[in-house]
N, CA, C and O atoms as a GROMACS GRO file, in nm:
protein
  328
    1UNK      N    1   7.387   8.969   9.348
    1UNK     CA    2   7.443   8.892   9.238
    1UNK      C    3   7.524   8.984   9.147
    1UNK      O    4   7.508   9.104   9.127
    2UNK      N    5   7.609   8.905   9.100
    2UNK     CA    6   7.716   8.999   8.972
    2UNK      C    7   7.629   9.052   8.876
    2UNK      O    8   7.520   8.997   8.857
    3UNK      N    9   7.677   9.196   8.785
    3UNK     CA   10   7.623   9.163   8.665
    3UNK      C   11   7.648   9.079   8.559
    3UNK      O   12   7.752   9.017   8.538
    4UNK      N   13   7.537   9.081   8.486
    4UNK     CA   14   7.577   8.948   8.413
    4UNK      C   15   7.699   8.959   8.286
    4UNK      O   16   7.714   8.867   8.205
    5UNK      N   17   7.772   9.070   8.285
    5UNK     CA   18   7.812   9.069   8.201
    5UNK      C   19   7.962   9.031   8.273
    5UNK      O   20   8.063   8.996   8.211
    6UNK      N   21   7.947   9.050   8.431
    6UNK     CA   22   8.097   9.008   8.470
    6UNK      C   23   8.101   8.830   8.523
    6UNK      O   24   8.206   8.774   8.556
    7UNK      N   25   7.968   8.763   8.520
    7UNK     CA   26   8.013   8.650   8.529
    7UNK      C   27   8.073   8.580   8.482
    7UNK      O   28   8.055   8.588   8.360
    8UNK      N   29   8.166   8.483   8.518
    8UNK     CA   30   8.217   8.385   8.447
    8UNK      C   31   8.174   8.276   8.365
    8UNK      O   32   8.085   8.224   8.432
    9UNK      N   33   8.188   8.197   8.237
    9UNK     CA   34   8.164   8.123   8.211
    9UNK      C   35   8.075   8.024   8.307
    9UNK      O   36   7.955   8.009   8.284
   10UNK      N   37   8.135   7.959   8.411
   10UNK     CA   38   8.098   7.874   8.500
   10UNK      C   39   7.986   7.903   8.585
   10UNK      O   40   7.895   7.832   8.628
   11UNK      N   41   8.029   8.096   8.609
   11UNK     CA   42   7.947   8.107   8.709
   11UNK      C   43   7.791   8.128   8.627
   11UNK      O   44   7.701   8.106   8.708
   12UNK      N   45   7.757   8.150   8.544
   12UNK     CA   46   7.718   8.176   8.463
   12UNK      C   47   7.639   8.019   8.411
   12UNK      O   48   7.525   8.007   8.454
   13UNK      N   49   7.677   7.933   8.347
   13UNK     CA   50   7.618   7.783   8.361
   13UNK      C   51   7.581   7.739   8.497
   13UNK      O   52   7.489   7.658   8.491
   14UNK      N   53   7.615   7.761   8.603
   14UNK     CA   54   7.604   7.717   8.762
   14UNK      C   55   7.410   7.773   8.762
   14UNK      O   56   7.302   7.714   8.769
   15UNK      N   57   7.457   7.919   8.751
   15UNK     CA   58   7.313   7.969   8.790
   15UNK      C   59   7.224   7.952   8.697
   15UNK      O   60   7.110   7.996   8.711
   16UNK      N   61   7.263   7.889   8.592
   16UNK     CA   62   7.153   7.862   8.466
   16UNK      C   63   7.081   7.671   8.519
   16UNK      O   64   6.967   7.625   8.509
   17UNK      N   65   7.179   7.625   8.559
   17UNK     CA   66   7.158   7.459   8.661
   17UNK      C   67   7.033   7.527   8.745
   17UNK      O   68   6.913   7.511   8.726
   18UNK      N   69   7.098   7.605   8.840
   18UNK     CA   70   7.003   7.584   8.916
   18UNK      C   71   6.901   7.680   8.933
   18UNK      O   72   6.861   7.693   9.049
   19UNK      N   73   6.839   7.765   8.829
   19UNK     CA   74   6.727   7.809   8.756
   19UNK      C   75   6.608   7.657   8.714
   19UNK      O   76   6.492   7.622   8.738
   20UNK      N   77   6.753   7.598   8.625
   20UNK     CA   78   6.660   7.466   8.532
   20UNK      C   79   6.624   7.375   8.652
   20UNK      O   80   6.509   7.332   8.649
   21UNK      N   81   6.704   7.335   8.764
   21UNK     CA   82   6.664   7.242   8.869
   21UNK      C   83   6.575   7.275   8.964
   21UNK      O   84   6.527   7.191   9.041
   22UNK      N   85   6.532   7.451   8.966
   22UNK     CA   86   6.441   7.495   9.047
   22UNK      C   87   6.267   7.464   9.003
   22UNK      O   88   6.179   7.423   9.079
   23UNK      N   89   6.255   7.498   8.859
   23UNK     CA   90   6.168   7.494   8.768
   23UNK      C   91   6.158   7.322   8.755
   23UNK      O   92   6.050   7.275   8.722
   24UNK      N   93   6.215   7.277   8.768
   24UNK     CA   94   6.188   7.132   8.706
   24UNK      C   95   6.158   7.054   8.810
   24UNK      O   96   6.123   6.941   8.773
   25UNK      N   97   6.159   7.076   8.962
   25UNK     CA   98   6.160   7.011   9.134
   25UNK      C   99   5.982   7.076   9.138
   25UNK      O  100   5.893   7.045   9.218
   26UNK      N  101   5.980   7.143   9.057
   26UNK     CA  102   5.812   7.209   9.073
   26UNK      C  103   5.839   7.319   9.214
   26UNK      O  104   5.758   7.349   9.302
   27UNK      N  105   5.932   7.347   9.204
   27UNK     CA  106   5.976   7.479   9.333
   27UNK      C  107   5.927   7.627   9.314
   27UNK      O  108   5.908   7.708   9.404
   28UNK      N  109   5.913   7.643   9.192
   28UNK     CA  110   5.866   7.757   9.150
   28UNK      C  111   5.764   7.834   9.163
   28UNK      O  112   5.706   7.797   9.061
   29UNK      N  113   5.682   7.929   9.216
   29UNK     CA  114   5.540   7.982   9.180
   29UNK      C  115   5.519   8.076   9.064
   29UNK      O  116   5.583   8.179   9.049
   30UNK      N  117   5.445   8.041   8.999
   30UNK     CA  118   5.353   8.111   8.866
   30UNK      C  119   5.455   8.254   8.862
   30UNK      O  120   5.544   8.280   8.780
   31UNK      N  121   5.409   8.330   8.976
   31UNK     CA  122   5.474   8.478   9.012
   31UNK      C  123   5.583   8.471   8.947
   31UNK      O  124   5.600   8.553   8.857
   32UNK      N  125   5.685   8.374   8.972
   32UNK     CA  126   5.870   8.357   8.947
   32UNK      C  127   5.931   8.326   8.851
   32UNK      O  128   6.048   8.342   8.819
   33UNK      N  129   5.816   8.261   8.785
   33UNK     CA  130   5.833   8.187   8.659
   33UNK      C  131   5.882   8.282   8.558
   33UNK      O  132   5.991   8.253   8.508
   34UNK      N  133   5.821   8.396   8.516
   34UNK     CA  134   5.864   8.447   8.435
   34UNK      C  135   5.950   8.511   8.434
   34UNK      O  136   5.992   8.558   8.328
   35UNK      N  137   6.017   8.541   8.569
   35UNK     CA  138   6.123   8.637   8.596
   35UNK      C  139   6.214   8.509   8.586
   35UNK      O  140   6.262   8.493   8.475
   36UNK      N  141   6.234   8.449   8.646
   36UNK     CA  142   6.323   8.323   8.597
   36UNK      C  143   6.367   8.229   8.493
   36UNK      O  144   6.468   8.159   8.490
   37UNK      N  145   6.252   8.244   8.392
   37UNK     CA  146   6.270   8.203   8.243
   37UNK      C  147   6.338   8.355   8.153
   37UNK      O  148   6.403   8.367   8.049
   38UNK      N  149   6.290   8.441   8.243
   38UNK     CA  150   6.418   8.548   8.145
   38UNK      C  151   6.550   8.578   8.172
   38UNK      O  152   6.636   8.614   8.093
   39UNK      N  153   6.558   8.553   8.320
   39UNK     CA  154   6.709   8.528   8.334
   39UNK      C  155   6.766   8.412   8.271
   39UNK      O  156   6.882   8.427   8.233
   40UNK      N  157   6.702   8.278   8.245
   40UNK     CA  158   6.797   8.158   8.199
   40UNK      C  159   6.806   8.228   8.076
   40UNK      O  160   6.911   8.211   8.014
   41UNK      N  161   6.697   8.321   8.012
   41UNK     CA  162   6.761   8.316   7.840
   41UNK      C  163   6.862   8.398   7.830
   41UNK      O  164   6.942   8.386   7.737
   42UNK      N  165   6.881   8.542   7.970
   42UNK     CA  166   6.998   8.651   7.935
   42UNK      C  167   7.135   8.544   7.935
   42UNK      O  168   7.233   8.561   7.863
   43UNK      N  169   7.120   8.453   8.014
   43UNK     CA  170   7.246   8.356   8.029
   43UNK      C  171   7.276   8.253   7.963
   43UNK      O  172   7.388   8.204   7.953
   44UNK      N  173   7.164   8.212   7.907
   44UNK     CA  174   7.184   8.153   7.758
   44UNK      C  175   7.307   8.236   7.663
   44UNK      O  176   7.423   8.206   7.632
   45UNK      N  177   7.201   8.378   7.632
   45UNK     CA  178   7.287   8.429   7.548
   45UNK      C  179   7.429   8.493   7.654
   45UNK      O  180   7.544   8.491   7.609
   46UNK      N  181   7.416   8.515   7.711
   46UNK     CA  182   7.580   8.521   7.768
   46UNK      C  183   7.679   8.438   7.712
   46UNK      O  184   7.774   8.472   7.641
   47UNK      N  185   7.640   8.298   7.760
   47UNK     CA  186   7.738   8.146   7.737
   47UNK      C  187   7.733   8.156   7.624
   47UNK      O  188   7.840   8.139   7.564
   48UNK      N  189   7.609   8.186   7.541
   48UNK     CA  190   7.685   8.177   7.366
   48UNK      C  191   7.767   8.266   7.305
   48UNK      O  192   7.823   8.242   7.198
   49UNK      N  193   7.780   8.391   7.383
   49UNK     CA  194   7.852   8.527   7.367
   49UNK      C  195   7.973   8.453   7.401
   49UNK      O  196   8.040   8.414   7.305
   50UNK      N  197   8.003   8.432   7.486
   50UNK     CA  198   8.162   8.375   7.540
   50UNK      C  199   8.217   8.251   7.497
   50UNK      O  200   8.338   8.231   7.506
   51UNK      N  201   8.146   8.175   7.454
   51UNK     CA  202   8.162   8.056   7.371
   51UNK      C  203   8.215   8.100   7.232
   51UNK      O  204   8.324   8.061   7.189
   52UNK      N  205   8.129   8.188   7.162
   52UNK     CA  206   8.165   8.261   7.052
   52UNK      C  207   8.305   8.347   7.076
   52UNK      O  208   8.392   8.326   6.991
   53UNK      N  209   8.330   8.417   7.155
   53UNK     CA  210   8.439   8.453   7.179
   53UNK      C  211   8.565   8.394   7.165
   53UNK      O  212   8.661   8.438   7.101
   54UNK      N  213   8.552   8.229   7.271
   54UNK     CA  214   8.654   8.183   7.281
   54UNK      C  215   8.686   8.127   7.125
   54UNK      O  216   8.799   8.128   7.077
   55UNK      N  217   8.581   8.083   7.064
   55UNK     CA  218   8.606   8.015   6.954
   55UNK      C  219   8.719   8.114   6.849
   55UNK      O  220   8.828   8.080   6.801
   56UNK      N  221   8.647   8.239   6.837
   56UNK     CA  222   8.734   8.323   6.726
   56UNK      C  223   8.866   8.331   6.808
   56UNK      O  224   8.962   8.341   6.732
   57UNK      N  225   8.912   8.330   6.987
   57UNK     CA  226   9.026   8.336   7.039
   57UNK      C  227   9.098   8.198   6.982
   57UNK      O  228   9.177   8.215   6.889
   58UNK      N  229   9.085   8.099   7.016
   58UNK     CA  230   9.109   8.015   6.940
   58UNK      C  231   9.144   8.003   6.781
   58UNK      O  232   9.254   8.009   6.725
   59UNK      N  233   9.071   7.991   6.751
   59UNK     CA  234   9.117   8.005   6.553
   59UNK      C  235   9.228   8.162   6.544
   59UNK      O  236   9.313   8.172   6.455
   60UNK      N  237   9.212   8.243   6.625
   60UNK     CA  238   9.300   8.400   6.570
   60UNK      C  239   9.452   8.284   6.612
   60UNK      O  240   9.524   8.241   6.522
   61UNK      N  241   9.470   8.254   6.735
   61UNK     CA  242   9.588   8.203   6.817
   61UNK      C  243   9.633   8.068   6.722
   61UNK      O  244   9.751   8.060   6.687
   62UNK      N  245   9.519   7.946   6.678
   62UNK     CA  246   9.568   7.857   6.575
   62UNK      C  247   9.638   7.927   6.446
   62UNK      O  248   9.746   7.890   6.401
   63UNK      N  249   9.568   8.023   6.398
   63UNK     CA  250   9.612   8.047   6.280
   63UNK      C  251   9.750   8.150   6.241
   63UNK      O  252   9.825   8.172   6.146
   64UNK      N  253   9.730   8.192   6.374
   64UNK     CA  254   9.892   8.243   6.379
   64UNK      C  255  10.034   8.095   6.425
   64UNK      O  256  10.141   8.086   6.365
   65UNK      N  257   9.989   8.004   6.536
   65UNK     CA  258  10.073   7.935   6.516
   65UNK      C  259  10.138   7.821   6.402
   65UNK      O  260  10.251   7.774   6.390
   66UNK      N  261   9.978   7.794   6.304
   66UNK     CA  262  10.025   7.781   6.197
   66UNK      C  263  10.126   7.837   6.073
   66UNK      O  264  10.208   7.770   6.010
   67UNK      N  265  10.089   8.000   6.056
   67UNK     CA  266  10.149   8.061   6.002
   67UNK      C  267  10.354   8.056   6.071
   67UNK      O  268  10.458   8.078   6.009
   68UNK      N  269  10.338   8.028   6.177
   68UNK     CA  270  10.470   8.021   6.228
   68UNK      C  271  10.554   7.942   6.201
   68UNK      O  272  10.675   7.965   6.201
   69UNK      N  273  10.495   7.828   6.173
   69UNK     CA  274  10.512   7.664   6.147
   69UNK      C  275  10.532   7.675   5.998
   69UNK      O  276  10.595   7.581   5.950
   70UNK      N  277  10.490   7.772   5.912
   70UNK     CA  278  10.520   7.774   5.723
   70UNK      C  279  10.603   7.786   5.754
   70UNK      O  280  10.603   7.845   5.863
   71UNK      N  281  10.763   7.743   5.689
   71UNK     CA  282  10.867   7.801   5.614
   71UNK      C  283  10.802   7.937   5.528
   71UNK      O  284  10.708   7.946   5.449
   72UNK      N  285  10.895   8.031   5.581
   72UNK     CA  286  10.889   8.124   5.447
   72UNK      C  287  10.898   8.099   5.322
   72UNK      O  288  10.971   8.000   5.317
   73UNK      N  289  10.854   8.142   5.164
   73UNK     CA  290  10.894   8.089   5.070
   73UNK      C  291  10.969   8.130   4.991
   73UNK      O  292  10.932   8.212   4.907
   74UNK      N  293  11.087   8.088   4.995
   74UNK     CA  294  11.231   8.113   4.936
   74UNK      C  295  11.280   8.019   4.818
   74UNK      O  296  11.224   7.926   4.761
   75UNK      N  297  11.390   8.072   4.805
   75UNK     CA  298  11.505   7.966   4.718
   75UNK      C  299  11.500   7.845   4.773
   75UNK      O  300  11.504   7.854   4.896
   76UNK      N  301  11.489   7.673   4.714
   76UNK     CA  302  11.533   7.618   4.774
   76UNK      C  303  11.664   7.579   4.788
   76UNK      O  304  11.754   7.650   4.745
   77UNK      N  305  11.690   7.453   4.852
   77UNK     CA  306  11.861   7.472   4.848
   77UNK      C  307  11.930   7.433   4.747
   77UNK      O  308  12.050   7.462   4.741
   78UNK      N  309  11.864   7.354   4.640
   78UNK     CA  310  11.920   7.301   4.504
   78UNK      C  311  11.905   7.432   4.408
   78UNK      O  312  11.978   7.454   4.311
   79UNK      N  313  11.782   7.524   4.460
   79UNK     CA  314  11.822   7.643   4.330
   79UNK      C  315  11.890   7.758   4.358
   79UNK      O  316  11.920   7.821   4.460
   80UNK      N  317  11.909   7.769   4.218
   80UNK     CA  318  11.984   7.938   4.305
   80UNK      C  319  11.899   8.042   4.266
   80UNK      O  320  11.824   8.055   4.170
   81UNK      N  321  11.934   8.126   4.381
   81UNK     CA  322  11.839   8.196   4.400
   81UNK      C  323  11.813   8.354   4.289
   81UNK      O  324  11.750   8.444   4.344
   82UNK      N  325  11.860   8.379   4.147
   82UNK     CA  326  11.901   8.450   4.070
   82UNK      C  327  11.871   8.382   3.942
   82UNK      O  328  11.902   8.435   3.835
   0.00000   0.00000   0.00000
């Protein structure tokens, strides 16, 4: 398996599914359990790591195309500018 720090988003929720669908089919033995409830939480916090990520990617990229979208603030055209 990848490390977890190079999975993808997806790949990353995929193996967290089927952690939760293994545990929940009663597939599991006692033994696995705990090694398997600590991987869903490293990947928990992964997806919230990258979630968090995208979010500040998002707002940095909105808030510059906003800023693009101001008019500079100048003279307008009825005043003069002096």
């Amino acid at each position: 398996m990848q490390e977890r720090n190079e999975l993808s988003y997806a790949q990353a929720a995929a193996r967290l599914d089927e952690i939760l669908e293994r545990i929940e089919r009663g597939e599991v033995d006692i033994d696995e359990l705990s090694q398997l409830v600590a991987e869903a939480a490293d990947l928990v916090t992964l997806l919230r790591k990258k979630i968090t990520a995208a979010e500040m990617q998002i707002k940095t990229i909105t808030e510059r195309l906003e800023r693009e979208e101001t008019p500079p603030e100048g003279p307008k055209e009825d005043e003069v500018p002096f």
